[in-house]
Backbone as ProteinMPNN parsed JSONL, in Angstrom:
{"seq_chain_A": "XXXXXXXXXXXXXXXXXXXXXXXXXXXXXXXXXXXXXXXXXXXXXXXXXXXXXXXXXXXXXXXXXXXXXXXXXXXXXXXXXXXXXXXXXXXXXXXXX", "coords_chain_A": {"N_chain_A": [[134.954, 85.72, 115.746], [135.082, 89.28, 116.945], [134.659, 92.209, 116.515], [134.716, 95.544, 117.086], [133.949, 98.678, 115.58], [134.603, 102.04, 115.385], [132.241, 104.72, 114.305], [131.853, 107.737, 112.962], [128.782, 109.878, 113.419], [127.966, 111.12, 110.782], [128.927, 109.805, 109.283], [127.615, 106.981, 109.869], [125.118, 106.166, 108.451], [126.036, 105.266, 105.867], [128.715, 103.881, 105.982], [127.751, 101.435, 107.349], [125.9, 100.463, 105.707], [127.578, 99.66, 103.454], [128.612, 97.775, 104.482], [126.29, 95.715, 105.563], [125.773, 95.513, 102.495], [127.727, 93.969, 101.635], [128.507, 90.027, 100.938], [129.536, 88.47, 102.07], [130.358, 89.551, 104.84], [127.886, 90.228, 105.801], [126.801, 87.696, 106.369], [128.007, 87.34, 108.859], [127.397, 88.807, 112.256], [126.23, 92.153, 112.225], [126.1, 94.92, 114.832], [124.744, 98.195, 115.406], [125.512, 100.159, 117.697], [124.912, 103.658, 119.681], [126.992, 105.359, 120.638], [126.653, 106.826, 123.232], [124.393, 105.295, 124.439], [126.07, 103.279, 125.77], [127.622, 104.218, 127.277], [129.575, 105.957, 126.709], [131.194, 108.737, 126.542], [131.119, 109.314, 123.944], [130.044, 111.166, 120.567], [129.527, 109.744, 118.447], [128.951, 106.369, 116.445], [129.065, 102.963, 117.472], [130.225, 99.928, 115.95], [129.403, 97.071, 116.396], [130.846, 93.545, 114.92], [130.39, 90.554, 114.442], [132.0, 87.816, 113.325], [133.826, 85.916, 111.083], [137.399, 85.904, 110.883], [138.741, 86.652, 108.51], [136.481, 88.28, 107.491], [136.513, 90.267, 109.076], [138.551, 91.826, 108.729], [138.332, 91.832, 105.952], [136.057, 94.28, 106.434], [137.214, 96.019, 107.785], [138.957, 96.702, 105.841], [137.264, 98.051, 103.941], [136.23, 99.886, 104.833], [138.114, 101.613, 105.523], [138.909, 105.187, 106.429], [136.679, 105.879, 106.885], [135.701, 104.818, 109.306], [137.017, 102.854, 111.828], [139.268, 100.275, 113.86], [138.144, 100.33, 117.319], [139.673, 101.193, 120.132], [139.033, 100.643, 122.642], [137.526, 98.23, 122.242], [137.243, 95.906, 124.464], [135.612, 96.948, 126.493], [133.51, 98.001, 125.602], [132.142, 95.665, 124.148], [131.765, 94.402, 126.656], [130.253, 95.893, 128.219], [127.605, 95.602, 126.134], [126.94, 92.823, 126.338], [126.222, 92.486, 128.587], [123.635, 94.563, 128.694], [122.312, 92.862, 126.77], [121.977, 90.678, 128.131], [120.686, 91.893, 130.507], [118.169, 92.747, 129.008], [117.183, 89.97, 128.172], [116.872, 89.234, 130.608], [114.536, 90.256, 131.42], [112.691, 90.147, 129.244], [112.373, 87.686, 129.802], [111.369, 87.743, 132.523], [108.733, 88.777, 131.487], [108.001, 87.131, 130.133], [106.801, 84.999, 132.692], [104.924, 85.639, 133.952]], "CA_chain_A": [[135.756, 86.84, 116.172], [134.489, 90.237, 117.241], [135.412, 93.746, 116.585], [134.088, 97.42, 117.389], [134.654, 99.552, 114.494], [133.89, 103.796, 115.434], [132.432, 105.366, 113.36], [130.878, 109.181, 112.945], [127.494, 110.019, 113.173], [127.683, 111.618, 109.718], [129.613, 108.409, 108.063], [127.163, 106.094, 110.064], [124.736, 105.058, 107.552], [126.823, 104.793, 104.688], [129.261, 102.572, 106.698], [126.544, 100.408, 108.009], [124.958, 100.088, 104.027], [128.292, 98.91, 103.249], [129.095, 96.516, 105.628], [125.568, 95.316, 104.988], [125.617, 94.501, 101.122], [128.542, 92.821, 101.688], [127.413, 88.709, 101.686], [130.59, 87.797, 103.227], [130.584, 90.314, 106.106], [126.634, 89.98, 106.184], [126.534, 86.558, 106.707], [127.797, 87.432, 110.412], [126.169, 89.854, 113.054], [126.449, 93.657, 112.502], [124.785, 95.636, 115.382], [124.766, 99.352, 115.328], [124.771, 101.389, 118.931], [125.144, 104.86, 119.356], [128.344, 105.664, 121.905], [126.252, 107.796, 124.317], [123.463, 104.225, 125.017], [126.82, 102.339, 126.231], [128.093, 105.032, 128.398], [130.717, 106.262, 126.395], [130.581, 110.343, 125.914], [131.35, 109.983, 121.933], [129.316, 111.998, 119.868], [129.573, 108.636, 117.201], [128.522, 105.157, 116.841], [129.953, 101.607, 117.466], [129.877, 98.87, 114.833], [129.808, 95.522, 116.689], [131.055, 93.386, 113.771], [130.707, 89.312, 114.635], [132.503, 87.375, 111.718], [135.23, 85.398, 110.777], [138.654, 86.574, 111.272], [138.843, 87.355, 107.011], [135.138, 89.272, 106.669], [136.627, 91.367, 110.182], [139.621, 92.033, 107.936], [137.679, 92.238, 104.865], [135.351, 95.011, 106.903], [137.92, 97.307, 108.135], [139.314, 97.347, 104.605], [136.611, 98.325, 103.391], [135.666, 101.097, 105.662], [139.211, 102.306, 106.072], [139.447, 106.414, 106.428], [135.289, 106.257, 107.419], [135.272, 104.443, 110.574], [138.228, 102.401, 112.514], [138.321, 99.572, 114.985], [137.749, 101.294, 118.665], [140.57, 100.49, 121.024], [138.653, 100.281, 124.147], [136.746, 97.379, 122.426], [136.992, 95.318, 125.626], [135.235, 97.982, 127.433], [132.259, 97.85, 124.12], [132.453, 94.352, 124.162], [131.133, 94.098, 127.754], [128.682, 96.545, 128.276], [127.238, 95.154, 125.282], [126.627, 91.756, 126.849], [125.647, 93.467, 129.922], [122.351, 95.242, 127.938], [121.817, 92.061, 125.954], [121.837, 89.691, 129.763], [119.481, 92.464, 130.712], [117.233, 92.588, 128.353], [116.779, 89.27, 127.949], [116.021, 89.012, 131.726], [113.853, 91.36, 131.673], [112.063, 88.94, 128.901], [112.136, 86.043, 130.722], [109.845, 88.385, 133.715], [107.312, 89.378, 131.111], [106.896, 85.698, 129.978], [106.363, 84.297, 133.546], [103.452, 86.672, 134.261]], "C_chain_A": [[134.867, 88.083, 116.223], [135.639, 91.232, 116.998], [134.731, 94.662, 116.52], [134.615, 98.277, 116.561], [133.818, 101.467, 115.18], [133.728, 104.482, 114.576], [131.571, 107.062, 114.101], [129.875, 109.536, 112.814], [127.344, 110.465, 111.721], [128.45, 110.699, 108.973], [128.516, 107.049, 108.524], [126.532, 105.025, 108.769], [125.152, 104.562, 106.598], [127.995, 103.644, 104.974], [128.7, 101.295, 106.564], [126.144, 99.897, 106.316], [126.154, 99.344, 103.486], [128.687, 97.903, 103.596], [127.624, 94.76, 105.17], [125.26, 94.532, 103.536], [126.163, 94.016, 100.864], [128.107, 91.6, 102.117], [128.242, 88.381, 102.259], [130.261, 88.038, 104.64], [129.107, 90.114, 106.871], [126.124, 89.182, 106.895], [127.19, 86.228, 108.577], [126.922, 88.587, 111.039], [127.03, 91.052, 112.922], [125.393, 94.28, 113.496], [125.563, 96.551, 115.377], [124.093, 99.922, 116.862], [125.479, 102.587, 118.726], [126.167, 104.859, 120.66], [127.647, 106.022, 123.613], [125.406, 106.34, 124.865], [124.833, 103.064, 125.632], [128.131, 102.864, 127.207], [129.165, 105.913, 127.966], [130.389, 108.105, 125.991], [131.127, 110.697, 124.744], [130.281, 110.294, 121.87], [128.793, 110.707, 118.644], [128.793, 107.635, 117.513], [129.244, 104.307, 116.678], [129.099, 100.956, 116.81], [130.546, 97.62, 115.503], [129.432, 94.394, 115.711], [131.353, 91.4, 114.699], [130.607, 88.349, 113.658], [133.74, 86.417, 111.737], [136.489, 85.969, 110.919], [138.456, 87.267, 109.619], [137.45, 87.917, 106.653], [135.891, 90.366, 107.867], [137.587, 92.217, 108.999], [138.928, 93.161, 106.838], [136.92, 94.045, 105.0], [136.341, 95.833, 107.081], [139.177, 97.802, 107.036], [138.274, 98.492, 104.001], [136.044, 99.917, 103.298], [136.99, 102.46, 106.386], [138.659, 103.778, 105.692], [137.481, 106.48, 106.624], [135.279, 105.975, 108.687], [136.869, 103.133, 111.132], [137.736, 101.333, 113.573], [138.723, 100.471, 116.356], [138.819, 100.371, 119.247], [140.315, 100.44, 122.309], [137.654, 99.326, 123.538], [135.934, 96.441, 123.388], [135.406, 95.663, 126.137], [133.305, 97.933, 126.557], [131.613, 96.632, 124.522], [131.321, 93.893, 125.695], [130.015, 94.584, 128.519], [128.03, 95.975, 127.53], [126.666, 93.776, 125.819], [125.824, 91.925, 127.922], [124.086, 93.87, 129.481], [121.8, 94.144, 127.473], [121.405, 90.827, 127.498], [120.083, 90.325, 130.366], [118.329, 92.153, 129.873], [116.253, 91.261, 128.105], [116.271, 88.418, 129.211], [114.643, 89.741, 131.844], [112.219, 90.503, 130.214], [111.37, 88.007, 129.32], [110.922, 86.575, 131.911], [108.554, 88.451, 132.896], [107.047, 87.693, 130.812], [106.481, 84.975, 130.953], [105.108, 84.978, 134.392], [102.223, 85.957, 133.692]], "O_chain_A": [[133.845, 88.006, 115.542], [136.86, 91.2, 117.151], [133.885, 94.572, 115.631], [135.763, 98.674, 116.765], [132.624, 101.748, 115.28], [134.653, 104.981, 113.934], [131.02, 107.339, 115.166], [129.733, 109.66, 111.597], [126.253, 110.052, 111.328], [128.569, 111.006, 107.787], [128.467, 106.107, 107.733], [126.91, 103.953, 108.295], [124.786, 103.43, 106.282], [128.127, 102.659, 104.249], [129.058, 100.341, 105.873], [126.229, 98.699, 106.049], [125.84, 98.266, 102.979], [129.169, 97.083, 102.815], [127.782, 93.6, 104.79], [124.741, 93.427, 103.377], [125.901, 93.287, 99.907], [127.498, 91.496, 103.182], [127.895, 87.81, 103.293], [129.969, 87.181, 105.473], [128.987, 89.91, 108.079], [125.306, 89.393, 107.791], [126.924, 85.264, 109.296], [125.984, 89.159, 110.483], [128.194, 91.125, 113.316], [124.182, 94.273, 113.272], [126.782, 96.379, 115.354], [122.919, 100.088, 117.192], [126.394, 102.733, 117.914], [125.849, 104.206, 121.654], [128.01, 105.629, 124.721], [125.804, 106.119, 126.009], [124.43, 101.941, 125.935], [129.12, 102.289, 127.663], [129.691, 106.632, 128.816], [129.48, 108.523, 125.274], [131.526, 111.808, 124.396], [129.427, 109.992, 122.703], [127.722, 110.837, 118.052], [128.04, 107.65, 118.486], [130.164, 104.457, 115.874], [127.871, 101.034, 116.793], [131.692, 97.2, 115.345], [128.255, 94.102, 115.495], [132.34, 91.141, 115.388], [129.547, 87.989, 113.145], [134.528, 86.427, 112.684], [136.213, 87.12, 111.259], [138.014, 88.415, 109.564], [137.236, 88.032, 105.447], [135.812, 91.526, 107.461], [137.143, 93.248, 108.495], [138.891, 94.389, 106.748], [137.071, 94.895, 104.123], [136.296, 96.672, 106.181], [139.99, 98.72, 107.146], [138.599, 99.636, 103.682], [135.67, 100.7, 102.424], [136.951, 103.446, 107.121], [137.946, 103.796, 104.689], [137.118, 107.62, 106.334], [134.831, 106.871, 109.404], [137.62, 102.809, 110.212], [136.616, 101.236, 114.075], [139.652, 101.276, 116.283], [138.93, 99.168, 119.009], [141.205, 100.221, 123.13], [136.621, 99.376, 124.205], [134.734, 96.168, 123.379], [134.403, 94.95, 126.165], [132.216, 97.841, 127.124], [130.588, 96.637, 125.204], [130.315, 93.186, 125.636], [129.162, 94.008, 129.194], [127.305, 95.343, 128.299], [125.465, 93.785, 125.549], [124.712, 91.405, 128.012], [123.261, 93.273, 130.173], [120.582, 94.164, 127.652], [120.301, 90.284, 127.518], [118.995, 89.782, 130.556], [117.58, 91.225, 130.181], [115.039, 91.298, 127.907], [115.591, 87.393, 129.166], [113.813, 89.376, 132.676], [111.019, 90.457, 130.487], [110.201, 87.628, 129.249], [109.864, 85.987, 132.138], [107.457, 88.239, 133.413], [106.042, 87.107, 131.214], [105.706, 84.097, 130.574], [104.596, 84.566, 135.433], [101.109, 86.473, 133.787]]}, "name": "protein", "num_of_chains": 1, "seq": "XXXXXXXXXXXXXXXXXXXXXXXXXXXXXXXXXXXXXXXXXXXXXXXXXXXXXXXXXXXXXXXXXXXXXXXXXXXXXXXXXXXXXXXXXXXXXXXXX"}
């Protein structure tokens, strides 16, 4: 399961450190982008959180009244794949050189 949590540039790292020393939540993928690198004109950052349904849970307990899940996830969600497609084309050119 996936979820986009928003947080505030000034709650980021402390979020993120939490989310982190958690082994539950750990043991899936946390990536950290900044709003503005995924087109979005927040000022914040997105917490793409890939986990179990009970660490997602677990996570947005955790982090309640710091950071929230984003309700244009979708929208996160797909750019996000989009950058990661890229990139990893963009890979694939430098190794056939």
């Amino acid at each position: 399961m996936k979820e986009v949590l928003a947080v505030s540039s000034d709650k980021k790292e402390k979020v993120e450190d939490m989310l982190k020393k958690d082994e539950e939540i750990n043991r899936g993928s946390i990536v950290v982008k900044s709003a503005s690198s995924m087109g979005f004109d927040d000022d914040g950052y997105f917490i793409i959180l890939d986990a179990p349904e009970h660490a997602i849970k677990k996570a947005l307990n955790m982090v309640s009244g710091m950071a929230s899940a984003f309700r244009e996830k979708d929208k996160v969600l797909k750019k996000y794949d989009e950058q990661e497609d890229a990139a990893m084309q963009g890979f694939g050119n430098i190794m056939k050189d």
